[in-house]
C-alpha positions in Angstrom: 5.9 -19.3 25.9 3.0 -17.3 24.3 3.5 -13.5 25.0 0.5 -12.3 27.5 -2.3 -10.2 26.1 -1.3 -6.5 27.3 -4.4 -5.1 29.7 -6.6 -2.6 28.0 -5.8 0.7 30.0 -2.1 -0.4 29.0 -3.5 -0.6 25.5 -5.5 2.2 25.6 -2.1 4.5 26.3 -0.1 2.8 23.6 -2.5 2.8 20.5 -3.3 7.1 20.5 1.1 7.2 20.1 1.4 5.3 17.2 1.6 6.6 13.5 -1.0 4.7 12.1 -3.6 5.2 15.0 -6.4 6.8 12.6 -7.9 9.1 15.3 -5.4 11.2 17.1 -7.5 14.1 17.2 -10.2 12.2 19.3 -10.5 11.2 22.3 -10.3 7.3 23.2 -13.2 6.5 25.5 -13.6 2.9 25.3 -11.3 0.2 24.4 -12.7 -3.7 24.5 -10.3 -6.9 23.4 -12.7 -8.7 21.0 -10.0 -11.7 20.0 -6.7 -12.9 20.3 -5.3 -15.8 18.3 -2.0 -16.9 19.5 1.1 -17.2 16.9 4.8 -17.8 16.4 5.5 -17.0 20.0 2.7 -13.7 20.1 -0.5 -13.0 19.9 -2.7 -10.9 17.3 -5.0 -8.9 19.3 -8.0 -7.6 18.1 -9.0 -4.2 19.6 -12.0 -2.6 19.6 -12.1 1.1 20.6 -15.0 4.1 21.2 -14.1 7.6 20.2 -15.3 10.6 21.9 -17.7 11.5 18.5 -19.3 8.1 19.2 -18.1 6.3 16.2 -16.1 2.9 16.8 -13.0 1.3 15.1 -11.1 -1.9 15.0 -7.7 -2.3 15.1 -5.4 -5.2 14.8 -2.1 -5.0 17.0 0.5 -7.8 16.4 1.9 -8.5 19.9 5.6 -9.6 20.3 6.7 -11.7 22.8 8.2 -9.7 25.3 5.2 -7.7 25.7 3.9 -8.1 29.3 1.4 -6.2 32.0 3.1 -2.9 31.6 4.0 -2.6 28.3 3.1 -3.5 24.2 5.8 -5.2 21.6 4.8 -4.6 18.5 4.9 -8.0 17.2 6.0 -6.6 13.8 9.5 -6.1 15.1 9.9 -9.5 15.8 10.9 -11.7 13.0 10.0 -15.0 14.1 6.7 -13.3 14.7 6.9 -12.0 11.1 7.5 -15.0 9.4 5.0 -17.0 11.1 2.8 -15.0 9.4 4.4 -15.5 5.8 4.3 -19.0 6.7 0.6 -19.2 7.1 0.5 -18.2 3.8 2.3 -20.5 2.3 0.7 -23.7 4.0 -2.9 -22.2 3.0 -3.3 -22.2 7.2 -5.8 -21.6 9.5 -4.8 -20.7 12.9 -8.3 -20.0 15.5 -8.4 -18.1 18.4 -11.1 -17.5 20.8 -13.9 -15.9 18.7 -12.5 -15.8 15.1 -9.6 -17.5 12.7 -6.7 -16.0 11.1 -6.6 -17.6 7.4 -3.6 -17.8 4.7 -4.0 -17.6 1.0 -1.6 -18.0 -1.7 -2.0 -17.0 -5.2 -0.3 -18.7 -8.3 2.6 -15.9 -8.1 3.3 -16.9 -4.4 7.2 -18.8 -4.9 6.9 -22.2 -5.0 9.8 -22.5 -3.1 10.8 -20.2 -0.7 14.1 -20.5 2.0 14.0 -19.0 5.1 14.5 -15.5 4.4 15.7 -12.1 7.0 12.5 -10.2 8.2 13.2 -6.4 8.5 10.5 -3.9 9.2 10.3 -0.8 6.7 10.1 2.8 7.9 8.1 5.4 7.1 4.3 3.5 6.9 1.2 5.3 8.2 -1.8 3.4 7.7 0.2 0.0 8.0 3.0 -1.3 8.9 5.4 -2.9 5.9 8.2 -6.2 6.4 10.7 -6.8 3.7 11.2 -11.0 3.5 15.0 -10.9 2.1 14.7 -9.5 -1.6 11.6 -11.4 -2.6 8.6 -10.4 -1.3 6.8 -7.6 1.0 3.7 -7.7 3.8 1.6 -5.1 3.9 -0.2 -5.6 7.5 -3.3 -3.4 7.6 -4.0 -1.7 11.1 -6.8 -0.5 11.2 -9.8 -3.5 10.1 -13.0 -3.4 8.0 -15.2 -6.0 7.0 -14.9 -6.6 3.4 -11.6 -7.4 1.4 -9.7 -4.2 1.3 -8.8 -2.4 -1.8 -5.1 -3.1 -1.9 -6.1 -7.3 -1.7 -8.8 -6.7 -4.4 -7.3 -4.2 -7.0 -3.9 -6.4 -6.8 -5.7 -9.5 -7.1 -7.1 -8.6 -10.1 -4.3 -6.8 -11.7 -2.4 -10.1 -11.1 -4.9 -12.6 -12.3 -7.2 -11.4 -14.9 -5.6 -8.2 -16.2 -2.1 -9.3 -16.2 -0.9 -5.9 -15.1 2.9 -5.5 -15.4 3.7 -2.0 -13.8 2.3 -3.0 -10.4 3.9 -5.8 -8.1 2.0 -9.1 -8.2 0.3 -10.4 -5.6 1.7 -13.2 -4.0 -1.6 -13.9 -1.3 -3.2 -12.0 2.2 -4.6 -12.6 5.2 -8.0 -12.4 6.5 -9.6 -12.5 9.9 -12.7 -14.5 9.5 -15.4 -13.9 12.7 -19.3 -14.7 12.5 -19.2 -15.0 8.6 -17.5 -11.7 8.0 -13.8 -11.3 6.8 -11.3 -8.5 6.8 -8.1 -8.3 5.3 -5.3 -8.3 7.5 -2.0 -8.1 5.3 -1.0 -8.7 1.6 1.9 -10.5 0.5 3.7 -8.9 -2.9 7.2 -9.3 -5.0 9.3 -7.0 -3.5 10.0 -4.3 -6.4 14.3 -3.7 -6.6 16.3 -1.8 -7.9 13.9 1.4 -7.4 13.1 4.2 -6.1 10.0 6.3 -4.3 8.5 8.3 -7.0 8.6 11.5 -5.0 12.1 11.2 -3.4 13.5 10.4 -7.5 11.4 13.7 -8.5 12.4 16.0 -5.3 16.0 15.1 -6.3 15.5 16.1 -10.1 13.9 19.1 -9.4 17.1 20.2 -7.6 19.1 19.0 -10.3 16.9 21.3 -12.0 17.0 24.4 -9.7 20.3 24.6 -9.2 20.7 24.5 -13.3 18.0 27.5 -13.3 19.5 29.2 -11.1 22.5 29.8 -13.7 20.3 30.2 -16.5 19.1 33.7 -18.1 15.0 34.0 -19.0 12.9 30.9 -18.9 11.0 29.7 -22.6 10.4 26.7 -23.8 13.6 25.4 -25.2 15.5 25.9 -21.8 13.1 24.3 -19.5 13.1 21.2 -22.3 16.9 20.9 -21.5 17.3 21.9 -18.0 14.6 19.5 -16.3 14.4 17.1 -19.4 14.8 14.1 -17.0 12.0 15.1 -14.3 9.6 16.0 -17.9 10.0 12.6 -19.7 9.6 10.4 -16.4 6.4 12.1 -16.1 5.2 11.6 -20.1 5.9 7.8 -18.6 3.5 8.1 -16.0 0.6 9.5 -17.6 1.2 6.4 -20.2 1.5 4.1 -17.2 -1.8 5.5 -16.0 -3.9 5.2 -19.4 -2.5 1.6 -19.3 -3.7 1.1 -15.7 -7.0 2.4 -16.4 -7.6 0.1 -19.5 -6.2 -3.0 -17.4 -8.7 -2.1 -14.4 -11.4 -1.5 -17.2 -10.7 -5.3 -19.2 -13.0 -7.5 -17.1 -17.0 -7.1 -18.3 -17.5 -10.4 -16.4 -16.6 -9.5 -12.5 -19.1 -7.8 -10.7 -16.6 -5.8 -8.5 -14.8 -4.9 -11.6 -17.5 -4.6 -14.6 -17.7 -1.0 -16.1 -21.1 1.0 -15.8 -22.0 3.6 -17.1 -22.4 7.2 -15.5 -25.7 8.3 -14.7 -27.2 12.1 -14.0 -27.8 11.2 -10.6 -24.0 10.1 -10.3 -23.1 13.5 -11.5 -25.5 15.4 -9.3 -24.1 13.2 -5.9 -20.3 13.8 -7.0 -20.6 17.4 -7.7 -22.5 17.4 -3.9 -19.5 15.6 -2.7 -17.2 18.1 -4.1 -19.5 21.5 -3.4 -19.0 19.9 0.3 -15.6 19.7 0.1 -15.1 23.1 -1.4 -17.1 24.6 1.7 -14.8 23.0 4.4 -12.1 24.6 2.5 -13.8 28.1 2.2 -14.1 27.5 5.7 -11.0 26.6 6.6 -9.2 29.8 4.9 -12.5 32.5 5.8 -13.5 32.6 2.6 -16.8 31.7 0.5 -16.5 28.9 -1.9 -15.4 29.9 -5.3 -17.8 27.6 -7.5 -21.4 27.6 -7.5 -22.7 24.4 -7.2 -24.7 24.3 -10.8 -21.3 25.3 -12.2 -20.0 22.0 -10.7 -22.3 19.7 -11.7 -21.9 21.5 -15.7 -18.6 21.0 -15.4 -19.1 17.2 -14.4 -21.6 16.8 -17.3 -19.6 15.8 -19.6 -19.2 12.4 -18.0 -23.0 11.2 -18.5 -23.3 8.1 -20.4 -19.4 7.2 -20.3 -18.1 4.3 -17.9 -17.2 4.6 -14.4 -14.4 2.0 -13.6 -12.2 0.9 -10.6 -10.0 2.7 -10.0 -6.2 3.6 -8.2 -8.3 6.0 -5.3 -5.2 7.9 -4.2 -2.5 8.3 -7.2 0.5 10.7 -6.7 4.2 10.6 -7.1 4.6 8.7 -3.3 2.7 6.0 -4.5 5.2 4.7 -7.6 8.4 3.3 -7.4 10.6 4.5 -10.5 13.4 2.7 -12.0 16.1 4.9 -13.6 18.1 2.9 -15.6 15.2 1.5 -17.3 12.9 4.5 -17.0 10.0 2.4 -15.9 7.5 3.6 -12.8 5.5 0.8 -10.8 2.5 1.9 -9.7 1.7 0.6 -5.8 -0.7 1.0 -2.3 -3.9 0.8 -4.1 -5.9 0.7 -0.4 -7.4 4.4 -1.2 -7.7 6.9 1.3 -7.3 5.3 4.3 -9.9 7.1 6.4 -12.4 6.7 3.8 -14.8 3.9 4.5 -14.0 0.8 2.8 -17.3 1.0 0.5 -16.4 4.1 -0.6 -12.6 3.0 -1.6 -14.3 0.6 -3.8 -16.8 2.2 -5.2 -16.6 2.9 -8.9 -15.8 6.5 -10.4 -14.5 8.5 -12.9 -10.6 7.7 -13.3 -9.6 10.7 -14.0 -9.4 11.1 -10.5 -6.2 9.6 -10.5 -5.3 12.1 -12.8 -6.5 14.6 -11.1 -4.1 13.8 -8.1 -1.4 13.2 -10.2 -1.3 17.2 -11.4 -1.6 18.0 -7.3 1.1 15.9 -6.9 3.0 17.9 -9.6 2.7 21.0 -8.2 3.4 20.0 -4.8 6.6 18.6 -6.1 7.2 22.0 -7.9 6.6 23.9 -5.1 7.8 22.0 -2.3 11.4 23.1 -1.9 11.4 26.2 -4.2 14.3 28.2 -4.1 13.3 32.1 -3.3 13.9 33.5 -7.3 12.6 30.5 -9.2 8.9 31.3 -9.2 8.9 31.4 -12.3 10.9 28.1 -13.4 8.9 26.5 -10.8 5.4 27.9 -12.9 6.8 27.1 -15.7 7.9 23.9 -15.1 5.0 22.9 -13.0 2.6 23.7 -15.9 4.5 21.9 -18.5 4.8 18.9 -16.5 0.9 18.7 -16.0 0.8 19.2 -19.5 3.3 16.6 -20.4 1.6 14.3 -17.9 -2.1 14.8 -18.9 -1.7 14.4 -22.9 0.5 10.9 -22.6 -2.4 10.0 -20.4 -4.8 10.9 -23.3 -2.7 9.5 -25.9 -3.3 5.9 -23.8 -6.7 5.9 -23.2 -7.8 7.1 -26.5 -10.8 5.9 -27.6 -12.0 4.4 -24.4 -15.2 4.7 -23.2 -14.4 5.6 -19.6 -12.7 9.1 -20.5 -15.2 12.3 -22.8 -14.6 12.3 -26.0 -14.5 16.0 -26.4 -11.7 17.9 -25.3 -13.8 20.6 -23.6 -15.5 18.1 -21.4 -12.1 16.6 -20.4 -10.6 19.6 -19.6 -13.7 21.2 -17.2 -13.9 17.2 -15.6 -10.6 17.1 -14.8 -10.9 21.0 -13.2 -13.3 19.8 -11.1 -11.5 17.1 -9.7 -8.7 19.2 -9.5 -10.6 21.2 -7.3 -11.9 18.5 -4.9 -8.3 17.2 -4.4 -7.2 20.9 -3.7 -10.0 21.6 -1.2 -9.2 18.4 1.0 -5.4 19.9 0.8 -6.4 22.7 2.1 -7.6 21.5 4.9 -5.2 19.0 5.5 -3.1 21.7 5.7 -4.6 24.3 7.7 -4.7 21.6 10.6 -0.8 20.4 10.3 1.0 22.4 8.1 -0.4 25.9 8.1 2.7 27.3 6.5 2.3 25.1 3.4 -1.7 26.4 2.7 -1.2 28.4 0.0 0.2 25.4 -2.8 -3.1 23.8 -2.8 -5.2 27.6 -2.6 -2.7 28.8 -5.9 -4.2 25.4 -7.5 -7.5 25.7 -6.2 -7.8 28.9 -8.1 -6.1 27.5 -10.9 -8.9 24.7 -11.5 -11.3 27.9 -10.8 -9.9 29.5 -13.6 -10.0 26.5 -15.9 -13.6 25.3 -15.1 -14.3 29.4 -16.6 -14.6 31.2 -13.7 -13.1 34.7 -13.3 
């Protein structure tokens, strides 16, 4: 029996509890079922809800079956549920329900044959929800709707099919709700990586390999840093390579619109130092200061990108979003979606890609800073510095010569503080609102990009 549709007031008191409910600081007004379409014993629901700033969203909540007047089960805890959807897939299906259509599509890299395989849920999502399908592949399901393919379809669509990408998983298919001649993507299907590990739990656990090696060691240089945290330093002279390589693959394709460098024009430069002066000022705000760039000093310091490509490009790279592999040494780069609360135009807009670069060095101090021992501030510095080193000339030494990076070194250096800065700004606030005690990492490297753009 088909599970019953839950009412919207109980609706309405389930979605602000979840994880991945985008709008927890907001007040839900409104809440409206615009579709169901019954499957594998549930129902996908489509939700749309008002928010007390008047903006709207959409959501799509997977129903289980023993969901009922008083309460919601998410569907994605039930595996017959789960692999109905897998199955639509496969079979190229089309399932309708009252307003719209839930539609599968393979790729080439779906298995040709696949046996019935043990659904489990994953932990630890935000912005989606993940199910494991035995060792073999992984949905992504996508909560929160936009018309348009999402990033994560596109980006992995392309690195499988035209670029050939090998440090990201293929993409095996999605699916997409289709309703009045718009589509959204609802989940992606991809080859479950094995055998590895998040990014940032692997470097957390170095660094204290590290620390607690420091800790016994006299005066920090060079030389002892090189041996102490050796392992943490050359996994990330991998990276950087990994992301020159990405950048080239994402840069391959003249032929497809979505994909098709262009070049960088002064009124690009001019709108993204805006974007990044605004950025700066919620920060200033947010810690009673002033802002600590002028905003001609922003756009200079972007200047150097006129006339060079902009590309696609990863949107929202840091140590959480690889998987490394110890025993070969090899990262996989993964959740190409962007920002989540980002509209989906922006996410795929083209831009500079040293972006991902830029939140790669974040990353590295975060991961340098985050569990600290009290006496190691200055192996933590040290190491912290030589790692964005590390990670910043391998990237260099990959993309050299391509016309999506300046040329000169002066350029690259004052792009990337910029970008630096933006990235620090939005942690600022970010952490002012949930983690107050953790502020001052991204202030330190907000003043360090200050200092590097040639600002006192």
């Amino acid at each position: 029996m088909a599970s019953k549709t839950p009412p919207s007031d109980v609706l309405a008191a389930w979605l602000p509890r979840q994880r991945w409910f985008a709008a927890k600081t907001r007040r839900l007004t409104t809440i409206g079922v615009a579709d169901t379409i019954a499957l594998g014993g549930g129902v996908l629901v489509i939700v749309d809800v008002g928010l007390d700033d008047g903006t709207r969203d959409r959501y799509a909540v997977p129903v289980g079956e023993a969901a009922g007047a008083a309460a919601v089960a998410d569907g994605l805890d039930d595996a017959v549920f789960c692999r109905s959807l897998l199955d639509l897939i496969a079979r190229r299906g089309v399932v309708s329900g009252q307003h719209g259509e839930l539609r599968g599509v393979p790729t080439a890299a779906f298995p040709a044959e696949l046996p019935p395989l043990p659904a489990r849920r994953i932990g630890g999502e935000q912005s989606n929800t993940s199910v494991a399908f035995g060792d073999r592949l992984i949905m992504k399901h996508f909560r929160r709707l936009a018309d348009g393919p999402n990033p994560e379809e596109e980006m992995t669509r392309f690195l499988t099919e035209r670029a050939h990408f090998a440090h990201t998983p293929r993409l095996a298919g999605h699916l997409e709700y289709r309703r009045a001649g718009a589509r959204a993507t609802l989940a992606v299907v991809q080859e479950l990586v094995t055998g590895a590990r998040d990014g940032w739990e692997w470097m957390l656990a170095g660094l204290a390999a590290f620390y607690e090696a420091a800790r016994r060691a006299s005066g920090v240089d060079p030389a002892r840093l090189r041996a102490l945290a050796g392992p943490t330093l050359d996994a990330l002279e991998r990276l950087g390579t990994v992301t020159g390589a990405l950048h080239r693959a994402l840069a391959s394709d003249a032929t497809d619109p979505a994909f098709a460098p262009e070049r960088i024009t002064a009124a690009d430069v001019a709108a993204w130092a805006s974007d990044v002066a605004r950025q700066l000022a919620a920060a200033a705000d947010a810690l009673g200061s002033r802002s600590p760039v002028p905003d001609a000093d922003l756009e200079s310091g972007l200047r150097g990108l006129e006339g060079i490509d902009k590309i696609r490009h990863h949107g929202d790279l840091h140590l959480g979003q690889t998987l490394y592999r110890e025993a070969t040494g090899e990262f996989v780069i993964i959740d190409f979606e962007g920002e989540p609360l980002r509209p989906l135009a922006e996410r795929r807009r083209k831009h500079t890609p040293l972006r991902d670069v830029a939140g790669l060095l974040r990353s590295i101090d975060y991961a340098a800073m985050a569990n600290r021992p009290a006496g190691l501030e200055d192996w933590a510095a040290a190491w912290q510095a030589e790692g964005a080193r590390i990670v910043t000339t391998a990237y260099r030494r990959a993309v050299a010569g391509a016309p999506f990076v300046p040329a000169a070194h002066d350029d690259f250096t004052r792009t990337l503080a910029v970008l630096e800065l933006e990235k620090a700004a939005y942690e600022v606030l970010y952490e002012a609102n949930h983690r107050p005690a953790w502020v001052a990492i991204p202030k330190a490297g907000l003043l360090r990009a200050v200092a590097r753009l040639g600002r006192p």
